[in-house]
C-alpha positions as CSV (number, residue, x, y, z in Angstrom):
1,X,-5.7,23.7,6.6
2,X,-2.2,23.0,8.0
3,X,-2.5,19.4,9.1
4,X,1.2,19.3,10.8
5,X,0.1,22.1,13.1
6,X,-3.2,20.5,13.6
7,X,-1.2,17.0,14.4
8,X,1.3,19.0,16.8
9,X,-0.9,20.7,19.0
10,X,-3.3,17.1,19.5
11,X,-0.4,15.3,20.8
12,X,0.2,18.5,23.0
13,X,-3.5,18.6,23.8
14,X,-3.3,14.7,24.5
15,X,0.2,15.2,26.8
16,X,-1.8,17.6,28.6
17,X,-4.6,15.3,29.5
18,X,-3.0,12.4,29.8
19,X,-1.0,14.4,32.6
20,X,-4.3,15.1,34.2
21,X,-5.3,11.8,34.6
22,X,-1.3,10.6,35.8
23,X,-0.7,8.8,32.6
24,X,1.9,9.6,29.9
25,X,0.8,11.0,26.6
26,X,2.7,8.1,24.8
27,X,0.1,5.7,26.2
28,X,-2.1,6.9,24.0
29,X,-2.6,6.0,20.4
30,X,-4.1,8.8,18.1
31,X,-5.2,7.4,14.9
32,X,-6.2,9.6,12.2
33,X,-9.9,9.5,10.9
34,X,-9.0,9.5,7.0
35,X,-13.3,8.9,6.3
36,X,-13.3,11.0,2.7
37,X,-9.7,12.3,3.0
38,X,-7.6,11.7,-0.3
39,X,-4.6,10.0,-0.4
40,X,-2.3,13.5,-0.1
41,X,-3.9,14.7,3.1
42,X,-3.3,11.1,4.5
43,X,0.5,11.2,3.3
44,X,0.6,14.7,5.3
45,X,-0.6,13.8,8.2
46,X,1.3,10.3,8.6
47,X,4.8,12.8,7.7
48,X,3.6,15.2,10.5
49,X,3.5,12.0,13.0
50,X,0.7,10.0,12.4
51,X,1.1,6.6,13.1
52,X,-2.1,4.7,13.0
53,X,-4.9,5.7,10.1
54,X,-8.5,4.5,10.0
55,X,-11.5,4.1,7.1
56,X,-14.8,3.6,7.5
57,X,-15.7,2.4,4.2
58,X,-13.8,-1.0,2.9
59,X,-14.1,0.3,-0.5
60,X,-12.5,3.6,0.1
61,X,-9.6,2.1,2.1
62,X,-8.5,-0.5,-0.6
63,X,-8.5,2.3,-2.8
64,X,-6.6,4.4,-0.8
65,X,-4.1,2.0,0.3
66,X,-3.3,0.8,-3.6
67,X,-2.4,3.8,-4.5
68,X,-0.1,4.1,-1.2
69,X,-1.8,6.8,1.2
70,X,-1.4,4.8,4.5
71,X,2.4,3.8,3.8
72,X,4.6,4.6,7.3
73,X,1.3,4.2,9.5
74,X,-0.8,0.7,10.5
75,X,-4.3,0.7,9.0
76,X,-7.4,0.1,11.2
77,X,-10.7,-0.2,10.1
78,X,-13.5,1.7,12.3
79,X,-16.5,1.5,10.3
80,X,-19.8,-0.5,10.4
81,X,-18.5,-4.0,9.0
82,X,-21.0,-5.2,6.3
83,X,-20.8,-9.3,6.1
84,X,-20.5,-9.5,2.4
85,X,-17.2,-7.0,3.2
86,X,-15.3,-9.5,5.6
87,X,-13.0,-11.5,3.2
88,X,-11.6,-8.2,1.3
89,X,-11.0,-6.6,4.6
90,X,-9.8,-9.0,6.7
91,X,-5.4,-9.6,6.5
92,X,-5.6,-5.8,4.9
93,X,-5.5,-4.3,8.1
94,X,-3.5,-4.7,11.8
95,X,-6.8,-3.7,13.9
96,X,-10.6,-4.0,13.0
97,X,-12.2,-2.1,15.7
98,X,-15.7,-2.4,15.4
99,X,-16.6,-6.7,15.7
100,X,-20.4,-6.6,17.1
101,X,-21.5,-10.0,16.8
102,X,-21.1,-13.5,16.6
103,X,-21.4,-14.2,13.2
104,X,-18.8,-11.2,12.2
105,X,-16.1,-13.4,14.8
106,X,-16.9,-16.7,12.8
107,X,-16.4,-14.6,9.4
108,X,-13.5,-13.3,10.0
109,X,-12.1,-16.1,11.9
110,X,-12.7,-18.5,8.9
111,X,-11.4,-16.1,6.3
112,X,-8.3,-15.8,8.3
113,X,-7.5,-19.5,8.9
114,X,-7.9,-19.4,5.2
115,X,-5.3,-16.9,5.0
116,X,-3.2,-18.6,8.1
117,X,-2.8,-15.3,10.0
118,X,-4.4,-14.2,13.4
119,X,-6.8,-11.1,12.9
120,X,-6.5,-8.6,15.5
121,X,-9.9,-7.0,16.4
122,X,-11.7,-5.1,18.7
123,X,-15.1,-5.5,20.2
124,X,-17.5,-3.0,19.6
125,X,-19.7,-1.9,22.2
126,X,-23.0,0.0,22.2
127,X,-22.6,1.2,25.1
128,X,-25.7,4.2,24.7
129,X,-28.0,1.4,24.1
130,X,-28.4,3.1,20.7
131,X,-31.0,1.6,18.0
132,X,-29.6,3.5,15.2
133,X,-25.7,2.1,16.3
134,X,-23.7,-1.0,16.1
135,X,-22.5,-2.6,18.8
136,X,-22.9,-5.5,21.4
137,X,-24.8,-4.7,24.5
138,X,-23.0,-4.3,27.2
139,X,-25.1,-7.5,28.8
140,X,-24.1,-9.6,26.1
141,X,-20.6,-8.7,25.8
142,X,-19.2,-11.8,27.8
143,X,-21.6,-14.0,25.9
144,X,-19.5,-12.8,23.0
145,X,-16.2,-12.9,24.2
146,X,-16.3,-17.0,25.7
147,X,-17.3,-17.2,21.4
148,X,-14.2,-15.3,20.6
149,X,-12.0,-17.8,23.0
150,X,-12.8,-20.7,20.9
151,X,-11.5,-19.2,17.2
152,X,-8.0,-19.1,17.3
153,X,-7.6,-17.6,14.1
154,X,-8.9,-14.2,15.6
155,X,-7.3,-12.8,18.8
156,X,-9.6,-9.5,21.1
157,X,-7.4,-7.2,21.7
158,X,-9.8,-5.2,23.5
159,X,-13.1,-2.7,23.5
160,X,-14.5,0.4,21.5
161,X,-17.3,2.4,22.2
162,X,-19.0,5.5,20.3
163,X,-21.3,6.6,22.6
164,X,-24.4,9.0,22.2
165,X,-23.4,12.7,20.9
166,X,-23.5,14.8,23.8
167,X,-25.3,17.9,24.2
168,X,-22.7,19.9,26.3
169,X,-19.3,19.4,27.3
170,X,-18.6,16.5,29.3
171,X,-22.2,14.9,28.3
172,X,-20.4,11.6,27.4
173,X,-18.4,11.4,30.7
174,X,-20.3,8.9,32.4
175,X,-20.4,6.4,28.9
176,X,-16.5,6.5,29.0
177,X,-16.4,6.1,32.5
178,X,-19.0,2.8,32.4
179,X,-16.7,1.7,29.1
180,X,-13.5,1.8,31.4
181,X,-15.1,-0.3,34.0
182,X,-16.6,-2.9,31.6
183,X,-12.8,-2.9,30.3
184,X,-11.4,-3.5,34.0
185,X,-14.1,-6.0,34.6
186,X,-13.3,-8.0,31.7
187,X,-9.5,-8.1,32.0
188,X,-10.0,-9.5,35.4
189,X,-11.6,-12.4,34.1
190,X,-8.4,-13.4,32.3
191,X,-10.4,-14.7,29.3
192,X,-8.2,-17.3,26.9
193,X,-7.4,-16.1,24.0
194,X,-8.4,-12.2,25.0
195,X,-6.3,-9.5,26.2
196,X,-7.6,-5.9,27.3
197,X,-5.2,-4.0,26.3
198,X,-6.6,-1.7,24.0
199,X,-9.5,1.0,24.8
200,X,-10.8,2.8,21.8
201,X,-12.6,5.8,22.4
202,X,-13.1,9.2,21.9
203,X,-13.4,11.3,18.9
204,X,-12.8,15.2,17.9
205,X,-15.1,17.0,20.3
206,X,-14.9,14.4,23.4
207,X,-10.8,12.9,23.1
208,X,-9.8,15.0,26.2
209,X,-12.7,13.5,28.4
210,X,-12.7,9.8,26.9
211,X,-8.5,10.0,28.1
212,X,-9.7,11.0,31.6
213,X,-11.7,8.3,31.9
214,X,-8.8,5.8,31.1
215,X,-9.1,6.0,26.7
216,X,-5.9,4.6,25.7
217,X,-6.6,4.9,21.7
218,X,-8.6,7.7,20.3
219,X,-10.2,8.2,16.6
220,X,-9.9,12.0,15.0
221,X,-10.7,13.1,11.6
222,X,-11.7,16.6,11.8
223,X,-9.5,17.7,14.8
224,X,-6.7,17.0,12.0
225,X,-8.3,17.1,8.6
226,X,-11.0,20.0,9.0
227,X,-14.3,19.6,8.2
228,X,-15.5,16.4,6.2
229,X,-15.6,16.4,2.7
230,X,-18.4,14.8,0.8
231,X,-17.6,11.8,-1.1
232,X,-17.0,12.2,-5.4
């Protein structure tokens, strides 16, 4: 598995799309899914131009960061957050991309007052209407965010989505499409405390759609890493 030539031809895959949709390439941010990757892969990939890395597991990423795999790239965490997690996550990484609820935003805004920094996060959104996945519903989002306004020691930075796995290409088209819009609607509003700038989605076998429909930050693991290995 040569990672730099995977690494290479994504941002030439993501110039491409990007193109199509009149945007630059360098508005979009490719973080590397490192879910089950060791700490040598993730050194690779951030020395063939990886900027941004991301774990799914809070466990697995404070292991992987003492031992120095993320150095050179920001660390986001884009897993299901567990409660009992919040405290050793939060300050350990710029971005935590999948808040869903109320009580997560109180959680990590206390733990970061604690800390005195601002926690950058993103707002998860279910936006298949999924029982099996996190995620707000889209008819609760706002509800959410006028929370979010109030706790200073957190600031939105903006929306992710995963939606349902499609069953051809270009299945999950109109989910990216509805994500952008909610993403518009929202940064109309000119919410305190909340700025749309950031829209997360898009994964190995949809990136090239999700940019089309306005993705500015996409999530790959096994476009760059191969095929997931099972955790020891």
């Amino acid at each position: 598995m040569d990672i730099g030539h995977n690494v290479r031809e994504i941002l030439r895959e993501i110039d491409e799309a990007a193109k199509r949709a009149g945007r630059s390439g360098a508005e979009i941010t490719l973080v590397a899914a490192t879910k089950t990757n060791p700490p040598e892969k993730i050194r690779e990939a951030v020395l063939a131009g990886i900027r941004d890395c991301g774990e799914n597991r809070v466990q697995e990423l404070l292991e992987k960061k003492s031992l120095g795999a993320y150095e050179g790239a920001r660390l986001h965490f884009i897993g299901h957050l567990q409660r009992n997690k919040v405290n050793r996550l939060v300050g350990e990484v710029s971005l935590i991309q999948s808040v869903d609820s109320s009580e997560l935003v109180n959680m990590i805004a206390e733990r970061a007052s604690a800390l005195g920094i601002i926690q950058d996060i993103l707002i998860e959104v279910n936006i298949g209407g999924e029982d099996a996945k996190s995620g707000v519903a889209p008819e609760k989002l706002e509800e959410l965010l006028e929370i979010c306004e109030s706790r200073r020691a957190v600031r939105v930075r903006g929306l992710m989505a995963i939606p349902p796995i499609a069953a051809a290409p270009g299945g999950n088209r109109r989910y990216f499409d509805q994500m952008h819009k909610l993403f518009i609607d929202i940064k109309a509003k000119k919410y305190d405390n909340i700025s749309m700038e950031i829209l997360s989605m898009g994964m190995s076998g949809d990136y090239e759609d999700a940019i089309l429909s306005g993705s500015n930050m996409i999530r790959l693991g096994t476009a760059i890493f191969g095929p997931r290995q099972p955790l020891r």
